[in-house]
C-alpha positions in Angstrom: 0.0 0.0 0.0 1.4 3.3 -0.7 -0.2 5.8 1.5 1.6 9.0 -0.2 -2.0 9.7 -1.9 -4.3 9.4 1.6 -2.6 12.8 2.7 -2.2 11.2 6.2 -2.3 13.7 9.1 0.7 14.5 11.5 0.6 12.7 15.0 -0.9 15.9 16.2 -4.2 17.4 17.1 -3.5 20.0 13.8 -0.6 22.0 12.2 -2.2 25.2 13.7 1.0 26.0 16.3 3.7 24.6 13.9 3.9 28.6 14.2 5.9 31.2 14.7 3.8 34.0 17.1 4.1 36.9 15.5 1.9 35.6 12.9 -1.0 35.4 14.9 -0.4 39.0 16.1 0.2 40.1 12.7 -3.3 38.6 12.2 -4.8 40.4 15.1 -3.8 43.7 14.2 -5.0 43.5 10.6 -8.0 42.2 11.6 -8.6 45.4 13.8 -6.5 47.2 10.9 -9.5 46.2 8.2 -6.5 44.6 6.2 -7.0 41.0 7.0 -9.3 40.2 4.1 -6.8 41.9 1.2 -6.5 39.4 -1.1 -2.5 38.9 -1.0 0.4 36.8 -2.8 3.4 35.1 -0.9 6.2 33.4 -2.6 8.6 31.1 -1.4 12.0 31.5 -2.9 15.6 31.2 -1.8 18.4 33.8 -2.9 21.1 31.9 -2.9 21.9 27.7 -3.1 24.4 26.9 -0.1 28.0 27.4 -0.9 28.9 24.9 -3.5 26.1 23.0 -4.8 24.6 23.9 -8.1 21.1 23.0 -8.4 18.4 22.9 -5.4 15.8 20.1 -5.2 12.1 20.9 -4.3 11.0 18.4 -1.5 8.5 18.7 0.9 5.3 19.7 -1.5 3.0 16.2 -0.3 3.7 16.9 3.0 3.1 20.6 2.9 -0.2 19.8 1.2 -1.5 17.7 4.4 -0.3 20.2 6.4 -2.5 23.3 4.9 -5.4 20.6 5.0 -4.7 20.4 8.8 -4.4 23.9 9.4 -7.3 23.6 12.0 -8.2 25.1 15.0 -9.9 23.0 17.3 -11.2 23.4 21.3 -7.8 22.8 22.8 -6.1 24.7 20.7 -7.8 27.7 21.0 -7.8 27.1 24.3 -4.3 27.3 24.9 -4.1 30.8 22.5 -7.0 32.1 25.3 -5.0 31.2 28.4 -1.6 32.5 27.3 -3.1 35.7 26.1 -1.8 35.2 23.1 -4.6 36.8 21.1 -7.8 38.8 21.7 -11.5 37.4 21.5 -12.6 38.5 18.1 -8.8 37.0 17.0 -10.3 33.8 18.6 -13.4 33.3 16.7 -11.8 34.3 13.9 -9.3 31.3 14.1 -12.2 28.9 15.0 -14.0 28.6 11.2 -10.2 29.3 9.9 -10.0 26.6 6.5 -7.8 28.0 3.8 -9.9 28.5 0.9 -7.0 29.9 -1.6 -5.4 29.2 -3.9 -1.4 27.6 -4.2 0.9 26.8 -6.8 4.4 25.7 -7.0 7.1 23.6 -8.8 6.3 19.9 -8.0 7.7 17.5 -5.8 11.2 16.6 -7.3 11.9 19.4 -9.6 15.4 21.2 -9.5 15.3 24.8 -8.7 17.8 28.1 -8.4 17.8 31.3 -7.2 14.9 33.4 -6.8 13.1 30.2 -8.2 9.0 30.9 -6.8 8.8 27.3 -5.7 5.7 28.1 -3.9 3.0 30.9 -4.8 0.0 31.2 -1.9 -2.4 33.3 -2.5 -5.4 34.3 -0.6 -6.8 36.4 2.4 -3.5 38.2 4.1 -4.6 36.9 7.4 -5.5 33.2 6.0 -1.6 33.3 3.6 -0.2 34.2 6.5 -0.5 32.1 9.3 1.0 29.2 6.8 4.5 30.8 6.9 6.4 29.1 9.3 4.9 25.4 8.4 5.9 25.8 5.1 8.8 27.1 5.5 10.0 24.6 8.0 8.8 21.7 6.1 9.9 22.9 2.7 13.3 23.9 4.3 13.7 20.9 5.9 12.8 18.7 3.0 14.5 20.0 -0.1 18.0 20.3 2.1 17.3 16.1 2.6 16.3 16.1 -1.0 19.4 18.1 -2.3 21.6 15.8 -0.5 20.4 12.4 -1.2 20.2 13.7 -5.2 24.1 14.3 -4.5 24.6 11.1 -2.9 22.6 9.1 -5.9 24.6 10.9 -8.8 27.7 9.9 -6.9 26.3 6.4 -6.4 26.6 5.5 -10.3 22.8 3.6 -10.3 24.0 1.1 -7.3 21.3 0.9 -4.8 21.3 3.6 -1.6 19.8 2.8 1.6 18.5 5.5 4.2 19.0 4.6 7.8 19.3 8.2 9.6 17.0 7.2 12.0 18.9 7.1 14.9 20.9 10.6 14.2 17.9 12.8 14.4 14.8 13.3 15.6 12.1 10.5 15.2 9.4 12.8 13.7 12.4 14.4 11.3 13.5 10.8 10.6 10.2 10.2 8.8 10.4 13.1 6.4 13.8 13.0 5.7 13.4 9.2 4.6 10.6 10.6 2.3 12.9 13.0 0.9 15.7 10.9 0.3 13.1 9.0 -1.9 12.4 11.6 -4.0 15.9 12.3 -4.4 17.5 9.2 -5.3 17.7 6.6 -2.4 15.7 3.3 -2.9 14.9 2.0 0.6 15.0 2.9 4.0 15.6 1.4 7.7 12.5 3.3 9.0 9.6 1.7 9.4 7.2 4.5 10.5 8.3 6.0 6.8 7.7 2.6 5.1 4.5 2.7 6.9 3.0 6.1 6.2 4.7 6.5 2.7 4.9 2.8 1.3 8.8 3.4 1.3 10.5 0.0 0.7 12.1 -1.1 3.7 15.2 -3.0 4.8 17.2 -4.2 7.5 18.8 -7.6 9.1 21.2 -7.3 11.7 23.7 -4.9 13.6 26.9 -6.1 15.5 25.0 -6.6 19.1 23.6 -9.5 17.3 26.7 -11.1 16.5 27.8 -10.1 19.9 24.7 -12.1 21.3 26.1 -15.5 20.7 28.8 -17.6 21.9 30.5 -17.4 18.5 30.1 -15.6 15.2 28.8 -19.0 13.4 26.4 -19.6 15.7 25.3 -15.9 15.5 25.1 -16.2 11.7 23.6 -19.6 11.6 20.6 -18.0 13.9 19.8 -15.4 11.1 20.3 -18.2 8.2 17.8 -20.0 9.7 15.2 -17.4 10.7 15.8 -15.0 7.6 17.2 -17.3 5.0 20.1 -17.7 2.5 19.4 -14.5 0.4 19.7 -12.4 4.2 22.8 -9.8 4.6 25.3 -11.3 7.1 27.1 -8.3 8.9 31.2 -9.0 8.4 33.2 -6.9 10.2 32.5 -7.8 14.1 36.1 -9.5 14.8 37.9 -10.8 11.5 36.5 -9.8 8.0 38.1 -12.5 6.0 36.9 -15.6 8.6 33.6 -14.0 8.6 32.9 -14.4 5.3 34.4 -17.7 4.8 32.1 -18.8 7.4 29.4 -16.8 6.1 29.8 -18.8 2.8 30.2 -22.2 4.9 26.8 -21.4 6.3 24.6 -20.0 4.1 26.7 -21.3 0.9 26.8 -20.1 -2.3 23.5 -18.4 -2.6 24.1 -16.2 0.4 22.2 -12.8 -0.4 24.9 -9.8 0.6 27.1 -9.2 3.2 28.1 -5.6 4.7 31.0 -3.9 5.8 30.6 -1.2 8.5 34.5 0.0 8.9 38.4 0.2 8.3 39.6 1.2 4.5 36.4 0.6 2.8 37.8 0.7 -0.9 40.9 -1.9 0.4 38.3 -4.2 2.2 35.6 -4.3 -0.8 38.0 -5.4 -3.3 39.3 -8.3 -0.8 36.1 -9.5 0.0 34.7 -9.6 -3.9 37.9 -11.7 -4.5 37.3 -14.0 -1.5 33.5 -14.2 -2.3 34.4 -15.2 -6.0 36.4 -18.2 -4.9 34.3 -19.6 -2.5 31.9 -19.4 -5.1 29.8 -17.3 -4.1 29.7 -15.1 -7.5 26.1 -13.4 -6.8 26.6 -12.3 -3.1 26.4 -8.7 -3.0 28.4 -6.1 -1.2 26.3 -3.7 1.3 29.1 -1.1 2.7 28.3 1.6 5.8 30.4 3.9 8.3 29.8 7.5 8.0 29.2 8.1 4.1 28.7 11.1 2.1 28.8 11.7 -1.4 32.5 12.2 -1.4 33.0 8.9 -0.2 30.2 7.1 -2.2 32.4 8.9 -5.7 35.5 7.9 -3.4 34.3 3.9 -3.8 32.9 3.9 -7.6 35.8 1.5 -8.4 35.2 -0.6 -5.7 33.2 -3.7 -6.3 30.2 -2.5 -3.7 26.7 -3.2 -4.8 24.6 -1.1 -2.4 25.4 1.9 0.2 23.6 2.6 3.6 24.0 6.1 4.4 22.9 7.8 7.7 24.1 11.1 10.0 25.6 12.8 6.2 22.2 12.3 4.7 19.5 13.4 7.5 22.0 16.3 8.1 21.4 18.0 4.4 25.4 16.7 4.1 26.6 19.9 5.6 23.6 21.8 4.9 20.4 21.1 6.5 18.7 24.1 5.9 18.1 25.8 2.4 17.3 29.5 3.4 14.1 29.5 1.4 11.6 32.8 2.8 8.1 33.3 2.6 7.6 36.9 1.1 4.3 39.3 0.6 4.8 40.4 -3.1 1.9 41.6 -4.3 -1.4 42.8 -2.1 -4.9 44.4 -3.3 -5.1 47.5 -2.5 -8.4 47.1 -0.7 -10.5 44.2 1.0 -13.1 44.9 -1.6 -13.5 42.0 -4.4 -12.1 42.7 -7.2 -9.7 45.0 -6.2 -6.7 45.1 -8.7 -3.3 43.4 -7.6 -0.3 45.7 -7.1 3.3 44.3 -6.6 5.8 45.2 -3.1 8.9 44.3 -1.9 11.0 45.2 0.9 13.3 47.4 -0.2 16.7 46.5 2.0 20.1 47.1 1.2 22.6 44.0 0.5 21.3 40.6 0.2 17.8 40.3 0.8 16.8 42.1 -2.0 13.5 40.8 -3.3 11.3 41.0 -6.6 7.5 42.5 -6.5 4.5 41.0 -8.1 3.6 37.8 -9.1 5.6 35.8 -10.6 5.9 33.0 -13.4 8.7 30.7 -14.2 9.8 28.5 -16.9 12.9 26.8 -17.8 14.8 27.7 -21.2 16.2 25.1 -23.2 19.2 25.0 -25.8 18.9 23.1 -29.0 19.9 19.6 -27.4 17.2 19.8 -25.1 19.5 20.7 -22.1 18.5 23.6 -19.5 20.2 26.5 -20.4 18.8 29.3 -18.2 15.7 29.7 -15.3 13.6 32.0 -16.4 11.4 34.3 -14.3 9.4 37.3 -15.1 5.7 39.3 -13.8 4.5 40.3 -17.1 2.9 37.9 -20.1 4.6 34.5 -21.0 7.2 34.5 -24.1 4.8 32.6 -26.1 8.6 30.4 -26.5 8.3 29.5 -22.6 4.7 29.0 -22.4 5.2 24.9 -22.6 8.0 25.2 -20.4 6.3 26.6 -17.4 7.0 25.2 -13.9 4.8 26.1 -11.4 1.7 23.7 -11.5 -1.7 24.3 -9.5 -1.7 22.5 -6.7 -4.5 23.9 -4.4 -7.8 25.8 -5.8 -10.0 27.1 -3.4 -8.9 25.6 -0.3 -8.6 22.2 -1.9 -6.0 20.1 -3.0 -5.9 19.1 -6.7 -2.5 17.9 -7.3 -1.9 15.1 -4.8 0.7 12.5 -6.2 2.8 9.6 -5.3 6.1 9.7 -3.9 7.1 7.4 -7.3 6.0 10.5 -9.0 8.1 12.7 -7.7 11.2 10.7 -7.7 10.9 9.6 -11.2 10.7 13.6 -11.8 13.5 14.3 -10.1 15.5 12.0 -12.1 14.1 13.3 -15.3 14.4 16.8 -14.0 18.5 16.2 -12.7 19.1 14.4 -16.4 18.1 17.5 -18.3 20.6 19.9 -16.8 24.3 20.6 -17.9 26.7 17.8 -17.2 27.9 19.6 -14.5 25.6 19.8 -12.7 26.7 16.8 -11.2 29.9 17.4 -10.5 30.6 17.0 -6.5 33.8 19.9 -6.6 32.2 23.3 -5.6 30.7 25.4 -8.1 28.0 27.7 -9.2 24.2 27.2 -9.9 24.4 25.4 -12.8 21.8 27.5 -15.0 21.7 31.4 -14.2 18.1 33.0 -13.2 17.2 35.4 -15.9 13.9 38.0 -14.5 12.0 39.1 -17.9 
């Protein structure tokens, strides 16, 4: 079952105080103001990619998508605004019937992005777009850094298989999304089996060295998960001595023996000498599964090494060095009345430096050169080059409160993959660099 398309719910009451509180005083006073009700524009953008990395990856969207639907504000929650004083009374009741009825659009799950990409465009009320700032942000934040990371680690990985298993390196609710992320971007299963059960990941995982510690010997240990897992199970090598582990390995389980995994010393020295000891025992099919602290520069580090598959853990749920991506949540274009119908005009803080931001609405689409290869992101506020109209990116994905673009997580990843193939061979490359394809604004 893959529960990806149910738009499952947090394990909390609602999403309502996944807030910062100066949005619900922001509320408040427009409210008082008259200004609540201006129909408004937000964007979500990024100025700059972290130091390094050429291309972004837009992960998150599915989950931001529940988390507008459980925007709600229920008996205890308003309660708990009421006692801390938090907001007035006519705040209160406002928050009580609060369902976002607008309208969001943004680049789908999996899609690469650059700066001053509008991955996400919310428009609505001022008080309704406003209160979704900080779970949105956080999410999207959170996600796409995971994302960008794992699509690192899979280009690195040359098409051998990557396993997720952060778990134990962060926290258990962030363990969930960032095995959904790494999904998108490239890995293929994960160790987690809250994410296997709320996203259908695929999920894997034998035994760790207390196992093998267990039993009175290591054949004994590996003849207790031969018998209860089978010959095609992963026997873990490296406990005492790697090269009589896998001879006994191969005694027990013989030739058919599924994989085995290595979990320290010189892992590029140690692959090649257990592929050669594996071949003449005969056992010509066993994979190699290798661990211990991997990031993308070791994955590239080990392409000539005769490994089959890669778990990857604390590098991966950590964004590899970057676990945030700096995306904002900016007002750039507000009505200039609460009255319907009132025309749209664009703002922008004007600031000095490097938060410099765009005014109005915005439309992007990605320019191609004659090979079909991304040449340029393109963003503008005015009418579509009728040459970029069938290259748009942003894709409706609310209208009018409800959800209309809800898609697996297969989806996704299979965009991503198209979406990483179609940019400059460089993109790829793991030395530092610039965005791969400069942001042109028309």
């Amino acid at each position: 079952m893959n529960t990806a398309d149910l738009g499952l719910p947090v394990d909390v009451p609602s999403t309502a105080l996944f807030t910062d509180q100066y949005e619900f005083t922001m509320v408040q006073a427009a409210l008082r103001a008259g200004t609540a009700g201006r129909r408004s524009v937000f964007e979500v953008f990024t100025r700059r990619l972290p130091e390094g990395r050429r291309y972004g990856v837009v992960a998150g969207t599915g989950r931001v998508l529940d988390a507008v639907e459980n925007f709600r504000f229920d008996a205890d929650v308003i309660g708990f605004l009421r006692e801390r004083g938090i907001v007035d009374e006519p705040t209160l009741q406002w928050l009580s019937s609060y369902r976002f009825s607008g309208d969001i659009w943004g680049y789908p799950e999996g899609e690469v992005y650059f700066p001053g990409s509008p991955l996400l465009r919310v428009e609505g009320s001022f008080a309704e777009c406003v209160l979704l700032e900080t779970v949105i942000l956080s999410i999207l934040n959170h996600d796409s850094a995971i994302a960008a990371a794992a699509s690192r680690m899979s280009s690195a990985a040359g098409g051998r298989r990557l396993i997720e298993m952060g778990a134990r390196r962060t926290h258990e609710l962030s363990a969930v999304a960032s095995a959904r992320a790494a999904y998108v971007g490239g890995f293929d299963s994960t160790s987690d089996l809250a994410a296997g059960f709320r996203y259908g990941i695929p999920t894997v995982g034998t035994s760790a060295h207390a196992f093998t510690l267990l039993h009175d010997s290591e054949r004994d240990a590996f003849r207790a998960q031969v018998d209860s897992l089978g010959r095609g199970t992963t026997l873990l090598v490296d406990t005492y001595d790697v090269a009589e582990a896998v001879r006994t390995a191969v005694e027990i389980a013989g030739p058919g023996l599924g994989a085995v995994r290595i979990d320290s010393g010189d892992l590029l020295l140690v692959a090649h000498r257990v592929r050669q000891q594996l071949d003449e025992l005969g056992a010509r099919e066993t994979r190699i599964v290798v661990t211990s602290d991997l990031d993308e520069y070791a994955i590239a580090s080990l392409a000539a090494a005769p490994v089959d598959a890669y778990g990857v853990g604390t590098q991966l749920v950590t964004g590899s060095g970057h676990p945030t991506c700096s995306m904002v949540y900016k007002l750039v274009a507000r009505a200039r009345s609460a009255e319907a119908g009132a025309p749209l005009e664009p703002v922008a803080k004007k600031s000095l430096g490097a938060k410099y931001s765009l005014g109005g609405r915005k439309w992007a689409a990605r320019r191609l050169d004659g090979e079909s290869v991304a040449e340029a992101e393109v963003v503008g506020t005015g009418p579509v080059p009728a040459e970029l109209v069938a290259r748009q990116l942003l894709v409706e994905l609310v209208r009018d409160g409800k959800v209309v673009a809800r898609e697996s997580l297969d989806t996704a990843r299979e965009r991503h993959i198209a979406a990483r193939a179609a940019l400059p061979m460089s993109a790829v490359q793991l030395s530092r660099g610039e965005p791969v394809l400069p942001t042109e604004y028309v």
